[in-house]
C-alpha positions as CSV (number, residue, x, y, z in Angstrom):
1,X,2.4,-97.8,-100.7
2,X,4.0,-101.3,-100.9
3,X,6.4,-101.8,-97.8
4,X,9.9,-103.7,-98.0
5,X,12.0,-105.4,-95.7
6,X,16.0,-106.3,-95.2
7,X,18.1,-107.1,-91.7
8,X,21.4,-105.7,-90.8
9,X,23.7,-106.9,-88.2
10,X,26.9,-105.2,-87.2
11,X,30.0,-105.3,-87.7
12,X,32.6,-104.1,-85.1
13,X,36.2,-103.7,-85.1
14,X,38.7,-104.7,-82.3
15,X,37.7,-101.6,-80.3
16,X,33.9,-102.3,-80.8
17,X,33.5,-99.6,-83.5
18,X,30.7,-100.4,-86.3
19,X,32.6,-100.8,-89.7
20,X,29.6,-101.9,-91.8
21,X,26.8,-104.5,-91.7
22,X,25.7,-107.7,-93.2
23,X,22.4,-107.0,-94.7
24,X,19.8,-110.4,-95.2
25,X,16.7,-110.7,-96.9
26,X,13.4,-110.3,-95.1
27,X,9.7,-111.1,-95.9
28,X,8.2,-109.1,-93.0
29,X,8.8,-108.1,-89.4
30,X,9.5,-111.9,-88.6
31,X,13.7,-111.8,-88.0
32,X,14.3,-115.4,-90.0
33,X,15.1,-115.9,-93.2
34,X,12.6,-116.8,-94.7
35,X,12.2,-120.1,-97.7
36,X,13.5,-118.2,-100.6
37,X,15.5,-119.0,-103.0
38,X,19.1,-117.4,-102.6
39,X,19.1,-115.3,-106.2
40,X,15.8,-114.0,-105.3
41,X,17.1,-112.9,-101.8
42,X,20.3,-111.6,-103.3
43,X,18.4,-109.3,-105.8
44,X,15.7,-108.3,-103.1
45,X,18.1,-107.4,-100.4
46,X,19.8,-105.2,-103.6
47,X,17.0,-103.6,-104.6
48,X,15.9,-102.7,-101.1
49,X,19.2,-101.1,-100.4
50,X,20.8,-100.1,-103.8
51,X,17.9,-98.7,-105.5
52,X,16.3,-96.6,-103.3
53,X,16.2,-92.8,-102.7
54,X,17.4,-92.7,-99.1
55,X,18.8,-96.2,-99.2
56,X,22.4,-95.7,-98.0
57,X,21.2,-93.2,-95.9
58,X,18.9,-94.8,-94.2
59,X,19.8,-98.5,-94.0
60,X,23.9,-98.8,-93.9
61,X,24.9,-94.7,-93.5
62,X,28.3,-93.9,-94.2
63,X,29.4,-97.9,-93.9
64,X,29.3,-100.7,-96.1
65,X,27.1,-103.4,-96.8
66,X,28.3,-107.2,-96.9
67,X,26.0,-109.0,-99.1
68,X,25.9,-112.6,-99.9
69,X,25.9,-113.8,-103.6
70,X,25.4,-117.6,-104.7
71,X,27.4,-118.7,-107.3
72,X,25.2,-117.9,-110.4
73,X,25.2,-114.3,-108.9
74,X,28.6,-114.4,-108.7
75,X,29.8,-115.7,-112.4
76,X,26.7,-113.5,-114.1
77,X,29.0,-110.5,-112.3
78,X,25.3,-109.1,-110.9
79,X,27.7,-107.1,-108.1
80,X,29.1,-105.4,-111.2
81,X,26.3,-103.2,-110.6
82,X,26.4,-102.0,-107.6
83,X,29.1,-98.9,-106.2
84,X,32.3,-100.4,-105.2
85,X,33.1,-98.5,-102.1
86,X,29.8,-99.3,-100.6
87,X,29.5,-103.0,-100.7
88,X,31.2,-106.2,-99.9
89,X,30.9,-108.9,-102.0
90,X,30.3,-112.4,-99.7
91,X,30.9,-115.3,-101.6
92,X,28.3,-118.1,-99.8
93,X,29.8,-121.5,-98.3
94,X,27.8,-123.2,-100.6
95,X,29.7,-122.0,-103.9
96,X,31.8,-124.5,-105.4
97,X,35.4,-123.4,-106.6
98,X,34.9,-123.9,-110.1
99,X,37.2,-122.3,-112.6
100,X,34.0,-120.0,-113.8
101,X,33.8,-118.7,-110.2
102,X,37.7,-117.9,-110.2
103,X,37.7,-116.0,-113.3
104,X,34.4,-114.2,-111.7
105,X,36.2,-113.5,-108.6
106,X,39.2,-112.2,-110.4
107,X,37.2,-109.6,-112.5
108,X,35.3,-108.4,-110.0
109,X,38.8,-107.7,-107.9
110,X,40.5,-105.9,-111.1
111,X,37.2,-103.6,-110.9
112,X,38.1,-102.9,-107.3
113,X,35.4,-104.5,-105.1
114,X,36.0,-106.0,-101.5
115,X,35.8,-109.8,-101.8
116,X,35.2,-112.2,-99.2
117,X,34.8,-115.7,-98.3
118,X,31.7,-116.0,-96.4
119,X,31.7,-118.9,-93.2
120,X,34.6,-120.4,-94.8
121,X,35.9,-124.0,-94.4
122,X,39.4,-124.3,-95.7
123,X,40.0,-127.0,-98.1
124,X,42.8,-127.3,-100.8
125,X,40.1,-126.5,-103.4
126,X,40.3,-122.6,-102.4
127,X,44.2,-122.3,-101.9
128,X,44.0,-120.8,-105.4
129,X,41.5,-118.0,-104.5
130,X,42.8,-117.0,-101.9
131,X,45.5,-114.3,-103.4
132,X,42.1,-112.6,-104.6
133,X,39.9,-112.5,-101.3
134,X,40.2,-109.6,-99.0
135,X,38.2,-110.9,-96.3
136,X,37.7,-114.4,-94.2
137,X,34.8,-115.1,-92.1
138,X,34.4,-118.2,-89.6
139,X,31.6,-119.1,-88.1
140,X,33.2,-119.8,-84.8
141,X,30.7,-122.3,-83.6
142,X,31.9,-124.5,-86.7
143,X,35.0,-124.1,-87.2
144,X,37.6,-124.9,-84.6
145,X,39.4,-121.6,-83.1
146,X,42.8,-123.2,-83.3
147,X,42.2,-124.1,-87.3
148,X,41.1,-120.8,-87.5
149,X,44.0,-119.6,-85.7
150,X,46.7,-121.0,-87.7
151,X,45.2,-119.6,-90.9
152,X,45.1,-116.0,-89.0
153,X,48.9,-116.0,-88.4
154,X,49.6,-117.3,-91.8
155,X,47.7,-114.8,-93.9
156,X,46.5,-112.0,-91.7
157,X,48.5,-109.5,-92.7
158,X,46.9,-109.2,-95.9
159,X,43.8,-110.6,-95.1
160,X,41.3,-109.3,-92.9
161,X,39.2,-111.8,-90.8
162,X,35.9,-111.7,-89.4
163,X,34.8,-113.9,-86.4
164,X,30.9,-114.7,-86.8
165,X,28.6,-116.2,-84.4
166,X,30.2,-114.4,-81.1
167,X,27.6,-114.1,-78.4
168,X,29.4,-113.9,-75.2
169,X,32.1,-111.5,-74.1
170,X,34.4,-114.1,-73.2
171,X,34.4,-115.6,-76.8
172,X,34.8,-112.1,-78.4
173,X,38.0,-111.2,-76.1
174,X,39.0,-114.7,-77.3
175,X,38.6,-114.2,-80.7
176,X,40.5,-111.2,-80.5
177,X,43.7,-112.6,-78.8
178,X,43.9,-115.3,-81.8
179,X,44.1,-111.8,-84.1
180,X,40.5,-111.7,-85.6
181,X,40.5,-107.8,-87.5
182,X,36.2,-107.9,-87.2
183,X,34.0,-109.1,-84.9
184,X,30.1,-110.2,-85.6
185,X,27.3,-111.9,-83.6
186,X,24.4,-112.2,-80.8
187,X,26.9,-110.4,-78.4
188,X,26.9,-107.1,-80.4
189,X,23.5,-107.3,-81.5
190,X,20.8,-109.2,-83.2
191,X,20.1,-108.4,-86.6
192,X,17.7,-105.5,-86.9
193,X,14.5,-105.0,-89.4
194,X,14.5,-101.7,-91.4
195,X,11.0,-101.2,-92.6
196,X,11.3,-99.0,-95.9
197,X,8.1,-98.0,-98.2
198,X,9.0,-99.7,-101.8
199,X,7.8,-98.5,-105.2
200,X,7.5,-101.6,-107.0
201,X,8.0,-101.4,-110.9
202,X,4.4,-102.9,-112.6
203,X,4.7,-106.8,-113.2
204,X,3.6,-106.4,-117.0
205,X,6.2,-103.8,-117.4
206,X,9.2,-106.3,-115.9
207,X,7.9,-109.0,-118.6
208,X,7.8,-106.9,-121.3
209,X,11.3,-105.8,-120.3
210,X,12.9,-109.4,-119.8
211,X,11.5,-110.2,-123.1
212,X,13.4,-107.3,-124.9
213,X,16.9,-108.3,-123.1
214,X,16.3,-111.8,-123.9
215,X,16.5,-111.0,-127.9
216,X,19.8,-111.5,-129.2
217,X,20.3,-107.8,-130.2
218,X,19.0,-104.9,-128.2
219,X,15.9,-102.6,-129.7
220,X,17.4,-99.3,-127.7
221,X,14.2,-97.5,-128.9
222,X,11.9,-100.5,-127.4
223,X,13.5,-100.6,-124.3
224,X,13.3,-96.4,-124.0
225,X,9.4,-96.6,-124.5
226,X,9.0,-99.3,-121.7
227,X,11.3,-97.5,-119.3
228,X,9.6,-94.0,-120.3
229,X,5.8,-95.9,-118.9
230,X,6.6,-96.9,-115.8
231,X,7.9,-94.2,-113.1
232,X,9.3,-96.9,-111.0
233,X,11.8,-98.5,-113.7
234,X,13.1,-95.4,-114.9
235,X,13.6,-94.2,-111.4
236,X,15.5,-97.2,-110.6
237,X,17.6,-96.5,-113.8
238,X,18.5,-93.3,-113.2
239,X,18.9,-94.1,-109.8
240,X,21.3,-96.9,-111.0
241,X,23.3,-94.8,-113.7
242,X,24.0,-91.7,-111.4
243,X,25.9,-93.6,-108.5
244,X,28.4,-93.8,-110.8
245,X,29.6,-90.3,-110.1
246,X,29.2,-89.0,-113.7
247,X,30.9,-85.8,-114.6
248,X,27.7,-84.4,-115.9
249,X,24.0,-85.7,-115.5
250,X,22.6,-88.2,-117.4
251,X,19.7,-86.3,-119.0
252,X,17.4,-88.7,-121.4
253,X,16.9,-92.6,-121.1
254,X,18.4,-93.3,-124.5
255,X,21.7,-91.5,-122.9
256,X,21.6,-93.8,-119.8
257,X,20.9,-96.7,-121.9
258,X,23.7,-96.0,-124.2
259,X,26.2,-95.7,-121.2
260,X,25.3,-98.9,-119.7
261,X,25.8,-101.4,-122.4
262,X,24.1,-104.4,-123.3
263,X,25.4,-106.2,-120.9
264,X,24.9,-104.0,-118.1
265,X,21.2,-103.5,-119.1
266,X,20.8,-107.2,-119.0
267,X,22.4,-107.6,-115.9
268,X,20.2,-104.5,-114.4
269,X,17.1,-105.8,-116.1
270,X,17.4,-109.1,-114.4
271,X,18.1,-107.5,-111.0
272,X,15.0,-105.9,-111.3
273,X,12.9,-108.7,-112.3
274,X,14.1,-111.0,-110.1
275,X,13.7,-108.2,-106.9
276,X,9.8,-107.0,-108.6
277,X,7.0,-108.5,-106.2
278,X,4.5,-110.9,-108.8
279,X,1.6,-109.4,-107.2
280,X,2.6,-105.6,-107.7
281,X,1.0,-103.0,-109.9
282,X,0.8,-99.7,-111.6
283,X,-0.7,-97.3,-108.9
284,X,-3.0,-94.3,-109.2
285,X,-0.3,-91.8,-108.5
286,X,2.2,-93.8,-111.1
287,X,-0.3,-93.0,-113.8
288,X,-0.5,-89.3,-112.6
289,X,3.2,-89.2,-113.2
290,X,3.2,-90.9,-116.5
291,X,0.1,-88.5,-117.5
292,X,2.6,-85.2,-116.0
293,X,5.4,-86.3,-118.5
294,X,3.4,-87.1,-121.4
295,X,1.8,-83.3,-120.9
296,X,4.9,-81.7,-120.2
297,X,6.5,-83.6,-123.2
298,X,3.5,-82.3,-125.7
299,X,3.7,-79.1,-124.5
300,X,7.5,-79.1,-124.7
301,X,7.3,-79.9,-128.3
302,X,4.8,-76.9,-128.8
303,X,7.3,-74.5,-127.4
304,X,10.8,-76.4,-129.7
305,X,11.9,-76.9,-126.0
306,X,14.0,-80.4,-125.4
307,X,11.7,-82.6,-124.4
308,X,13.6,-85.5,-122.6
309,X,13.8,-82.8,-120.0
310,X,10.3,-82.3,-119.9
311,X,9.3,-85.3,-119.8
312,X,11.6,-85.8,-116.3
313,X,10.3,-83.2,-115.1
314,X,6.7,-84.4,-115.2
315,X,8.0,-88.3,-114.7
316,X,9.6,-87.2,-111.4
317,X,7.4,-84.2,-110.0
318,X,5.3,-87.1,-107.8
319,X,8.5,-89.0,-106.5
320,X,8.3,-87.0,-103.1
321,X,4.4,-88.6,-102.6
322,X,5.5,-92.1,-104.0
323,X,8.6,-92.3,-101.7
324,X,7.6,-90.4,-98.5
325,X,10.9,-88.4,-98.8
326,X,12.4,-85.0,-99.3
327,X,13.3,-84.5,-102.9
328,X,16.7,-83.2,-101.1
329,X,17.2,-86.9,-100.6
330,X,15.8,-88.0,-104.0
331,X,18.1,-85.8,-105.7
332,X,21.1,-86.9,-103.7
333,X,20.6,-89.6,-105.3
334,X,19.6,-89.1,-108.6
335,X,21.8,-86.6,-111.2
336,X,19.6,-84.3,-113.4
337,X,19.9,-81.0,-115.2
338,X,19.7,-78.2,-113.1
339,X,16.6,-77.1,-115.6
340,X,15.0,-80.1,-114.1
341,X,16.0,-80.0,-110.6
342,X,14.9,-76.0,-110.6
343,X,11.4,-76.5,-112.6
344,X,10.3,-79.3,-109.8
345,X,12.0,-77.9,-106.9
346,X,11.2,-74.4,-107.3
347,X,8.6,-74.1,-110.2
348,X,11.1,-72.2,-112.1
349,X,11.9,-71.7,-115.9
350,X,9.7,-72.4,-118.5
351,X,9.7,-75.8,-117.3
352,X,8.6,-75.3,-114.1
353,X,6.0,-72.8,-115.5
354,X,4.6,-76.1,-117.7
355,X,4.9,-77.7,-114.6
356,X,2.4,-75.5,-112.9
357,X,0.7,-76.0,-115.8
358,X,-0.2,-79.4,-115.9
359,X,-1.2,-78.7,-111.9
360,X,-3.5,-76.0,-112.5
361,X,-5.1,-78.8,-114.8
362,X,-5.5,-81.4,-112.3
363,X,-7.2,-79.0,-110.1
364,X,-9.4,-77.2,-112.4
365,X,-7.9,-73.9,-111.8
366,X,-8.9,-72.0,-114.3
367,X,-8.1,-68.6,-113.8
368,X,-4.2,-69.6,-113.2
369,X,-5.0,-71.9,-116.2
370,X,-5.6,-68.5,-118.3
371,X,-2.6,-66.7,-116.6
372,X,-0.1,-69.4,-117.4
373,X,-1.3,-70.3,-121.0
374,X,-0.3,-66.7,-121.3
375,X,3.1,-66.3,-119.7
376,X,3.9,-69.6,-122.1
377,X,2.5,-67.6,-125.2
378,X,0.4,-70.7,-125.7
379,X,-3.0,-71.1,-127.1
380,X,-5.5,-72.5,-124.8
381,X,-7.0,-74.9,-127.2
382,X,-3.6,-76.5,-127.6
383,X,-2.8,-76.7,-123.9
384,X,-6.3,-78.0,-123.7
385,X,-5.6,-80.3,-126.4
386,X,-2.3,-81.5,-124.7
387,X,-4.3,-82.3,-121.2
388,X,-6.9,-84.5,-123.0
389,X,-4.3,-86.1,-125.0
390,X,-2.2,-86.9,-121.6
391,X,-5.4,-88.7,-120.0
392,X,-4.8,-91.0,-123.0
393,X,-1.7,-91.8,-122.8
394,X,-1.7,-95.5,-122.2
395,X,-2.0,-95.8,-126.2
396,X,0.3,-97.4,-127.5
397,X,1.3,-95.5,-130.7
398,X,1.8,-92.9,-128.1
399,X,4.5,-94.6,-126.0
400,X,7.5,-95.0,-128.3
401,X,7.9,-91.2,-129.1
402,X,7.7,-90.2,-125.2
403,X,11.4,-90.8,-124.8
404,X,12.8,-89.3,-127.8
């Protein structure tokens, strides 16, 4: 199991109480940041938080994340992707106020997402942004308190500000006579490194992927046979789709494909690329999965039953092993058909029956082999058939239908 890293530092309010933290890329358990370039570390620290089973959960609870975005982040619209209520967008001190990062900015605000200036150095270039920007943080040691000051009582009622860098108590009670809203520093806490075990989509996969977003028109049916092959991408995409509090699960790739967009599927396909590790792989138990939903798929086409399902249910009956969490949390997380949910949970229905199938397979258990092919009213040589075809299923000729 591949291991990721982020850091998250609080931040407190004028009575001390944790509103949310900044989250910052990390390599390893070393507490610097390391020689990265800022994309990279934008889309890791995203994927590490954003994309994971237990990720809110886990890493920033029932607060919000500030997360820094440089500037081709920003005008791409890359924090498009992520739920509104948990994130705030940092705009880093080294973007330059162009009118392409205004017209950014200004989008991202009509969707509804907290924008704020990160270590911010007032010049007259950024009067113009500031009717958009919800949040203002000074890095104390740089900027002089009584600058800072004067901006305070000229826009702090409708701008929040956030003094950073405050490691003693007499600089925080300081800070918080000149009006700072939020405070953040060495004083509160140090960052802190949250460990996480990653599932890391399979290099080749992210390469075929880029290559199908890069075409000037979208093959939906391409990109539904990549994202049906590798457990990790479609797990991020469901992942992805689903936070979006959907009336009603999303239930088949080509459905979550069609509700993103083009543009949202580049956007999400480059996230992922740019957060995939180059020396990552396809790992024994990703091909288990892949070989549980191409069974559960032939098998579901045997029996006229809908086969997107079945091949979720087979795609995701391994996530608890690959993520080292309760499905409770997985499912929190993820949206599917209560068929689905019941047939990995609890084994029920006819696709949890296929599920048990499939199982009684991998262990060679025959006699429950015989009992099942019977409750299915299934012939043995075709659920035979169906088991030896699944160990194949890295054909490609096979790949393209598995979504369907």
């Amino acid at each position: 199991m591949d291991k990721s890293f982020v850091a998250r530092q609080p931040i407190l309010d004028r009575e001390e109480k944790l509103i949310g933290y900044e989250l910052l890329f990390r390599e390893g358990l070393n507490n610097a940041f390391p020689d990265i370039d800022p994309v990279r570390a934008t889309s890791k620290v995203l994927s590490n938080v954003y994309f994971k089973s237990d990720s809110y959960e886990h890493v920033i609870q029932d607060k919000v994340g500030y997360v820094n975005f440089p500037y081709q982040s920003l005008v791409t619209l890359v924090p498009a992707l992520l739920p509104k209520e948990k994130i705030v967008i940092e705009v880093l001190e080294d973007c330059k106020p162009t009118d392409e990062l205004l017209v950014a900015i200004k989008h991202l605000k009509s969707l509804g997402y907290t924008i704020a200036l990160d270590d911010f150095v007032p010049t007259p270039e950024w009067k113009r942004f500031l009717r958009f920007i919800d949040i203002i943080k000074f890095d104390i040691s740089v900027i002089p308190l009584n600058k800072a000051a004067n901006l305070i009582k000229k826009l702090g009622e409708r701008i929040s500000f956030v003094a950073e860098r405050v490691e003693t108590r007499e600089q925080f009670l300081q800070c918080k006579e000149l009006g700072f809203h939020y405070f953040q520093g060495y004083y509160f806490a140090k960052p802190e490194i949250i460990e996480q075990k990653a599932i890391s989509a399979s290099q080749l996969s992210v390469i075929k992927l880029c290559q199908e977003v890069a075409k000037e028109e979208i093959q939906i049916k391409r990109l539904e046979a990549l994202f049906a092959t590798d457990v990790a991408l479609s797990y991020k995409l469901f992942r992805y789709v689903n936070s979006s509090n959907l009336s009603a699960p999303i239930r088949s790739f080509r459905q979550a494909l069609a509700y993103l967009g083009e543009n949202k599927i580049r956007l999400f396909v480059s996230l992922v690329a740019l957060s995939s590790d180059s020396e990552s792989g396809p790992k024994p138990i990703y091909h288990m999965a892949i070989q549980r939903a191409y069974f559960c798929t032939l098998i579901a086409k045997e029996l006229n039953l809908a086969r997107s399902d079945a091949y979720i249910v087979g795609l995701f009956s391994l996530l608890d092993s690959i993520f080292k969490v309760s499905y409770d949390t997985i499912f929190q997380s993820v949206k599917v058909s209560d068929l689905v949910t019941e047939a990995i949970l609890e084994h029920k229905g006819v696709l949890g029956t296929v599920l048990r199938l499939v199982e009684s397979y991998e262990k060679a258990d025959w006699d429950s082999i015989t009992s099942l092919n019977e409750e299915l009213q299934l012939c043995p040589h075709v659920s035979s058939r169906c088991f030896t075809s699944s160990l194949r299923w890295e054909q490609p000729s096979d790949k393209a239908s598995l979504a369907a």
